[in-house]
C-alpha positions in Angstrom: -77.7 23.6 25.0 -77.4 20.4 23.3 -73.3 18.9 23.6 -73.7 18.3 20.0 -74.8 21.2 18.5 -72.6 22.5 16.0 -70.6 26.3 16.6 -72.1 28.4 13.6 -68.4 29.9 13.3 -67.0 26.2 12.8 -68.8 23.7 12.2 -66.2 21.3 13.3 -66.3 22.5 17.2 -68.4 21.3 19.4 -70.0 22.7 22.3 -69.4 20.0 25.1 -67.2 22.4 26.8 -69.5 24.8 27.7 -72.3 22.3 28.5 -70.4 20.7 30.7 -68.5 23.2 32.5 -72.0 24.8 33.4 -73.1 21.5 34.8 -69.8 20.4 35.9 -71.8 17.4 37.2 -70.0 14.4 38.2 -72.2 12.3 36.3 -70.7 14.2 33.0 -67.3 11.9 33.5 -68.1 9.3 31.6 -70.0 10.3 28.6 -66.8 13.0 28.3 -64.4 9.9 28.6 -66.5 8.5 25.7 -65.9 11.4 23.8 -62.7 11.4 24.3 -62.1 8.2 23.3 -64.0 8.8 20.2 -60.5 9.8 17.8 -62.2 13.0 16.9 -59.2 15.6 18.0 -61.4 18.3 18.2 -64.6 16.8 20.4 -61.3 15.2 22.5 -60.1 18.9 23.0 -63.4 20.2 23.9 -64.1 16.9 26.2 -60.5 17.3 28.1 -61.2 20.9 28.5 -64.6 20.4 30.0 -63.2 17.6 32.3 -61.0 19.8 34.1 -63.8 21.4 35.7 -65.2 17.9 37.2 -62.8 17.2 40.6 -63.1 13.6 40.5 -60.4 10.2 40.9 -62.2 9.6 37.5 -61.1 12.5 35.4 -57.4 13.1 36.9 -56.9 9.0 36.2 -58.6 9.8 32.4 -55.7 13.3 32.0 -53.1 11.2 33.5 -53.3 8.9 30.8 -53.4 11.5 28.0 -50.6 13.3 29.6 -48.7 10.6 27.4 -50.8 11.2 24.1 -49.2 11.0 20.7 -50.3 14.5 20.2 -48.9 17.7 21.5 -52.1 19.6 21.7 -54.0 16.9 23.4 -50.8 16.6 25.8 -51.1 20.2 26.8 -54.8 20.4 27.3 -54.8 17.5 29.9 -51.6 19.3 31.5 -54.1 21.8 31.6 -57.0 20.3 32.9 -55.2 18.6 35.1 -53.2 20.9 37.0 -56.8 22.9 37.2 -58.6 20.5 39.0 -55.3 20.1 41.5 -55.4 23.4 41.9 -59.0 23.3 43.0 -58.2 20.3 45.1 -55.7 22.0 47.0 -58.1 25.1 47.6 -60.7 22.7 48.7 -57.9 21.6 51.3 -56.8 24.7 52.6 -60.2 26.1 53.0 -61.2 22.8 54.8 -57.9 23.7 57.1 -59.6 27.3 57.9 -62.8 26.4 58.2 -62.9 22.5 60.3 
């Protein structure tokens, strides 16, 4: 699946999320930080969402910044992400505690 490819339903949303979140390949970070620095709210949306699934220093520094955002939705999607990928961190922990 092509990130680009335009949803059939809307043809304004974009299907980075999915792509990426399949992948969730670290290398993903910064081509999502390009998108969501590219003003477009909903490829940011989609972008933020998908970066909540990559556990990297990278992506929470990228949501800690947009945890400030002028808008509300992009605020709450990088709460979102972000407490996601904490979450994970802290599983990864704990399991790493079980498990030496």
């Amino acid at each position: 699946m092509c990130p680009f490819e335009n949803n059939e339903d809307n043809p304004v949303e974009w299907n980075v999320s999915e792509f990426y979140k399949e992948d969730r390949d670290k290398r993903a970070v910064g081509p999502l930080v390009q998108m969501i620095n590219s003003g477009l709210p909903d490829l940011k949306l989609a972008a933020i969402e998908a970066l909540g699934s990559i556990k990297t220093k990278e992506s929470l520094e990228t949501l800690e910044k947009l945890l400030h955002d002028d808008d509300l939705n992009i605020r709450e999607a990088a709460k979102k992400s972000y407490r996601r990928i904490r979450k994970e961190q802290k599983e990864d922990e704990e399991d790493k505690k079980k498990n030496p």
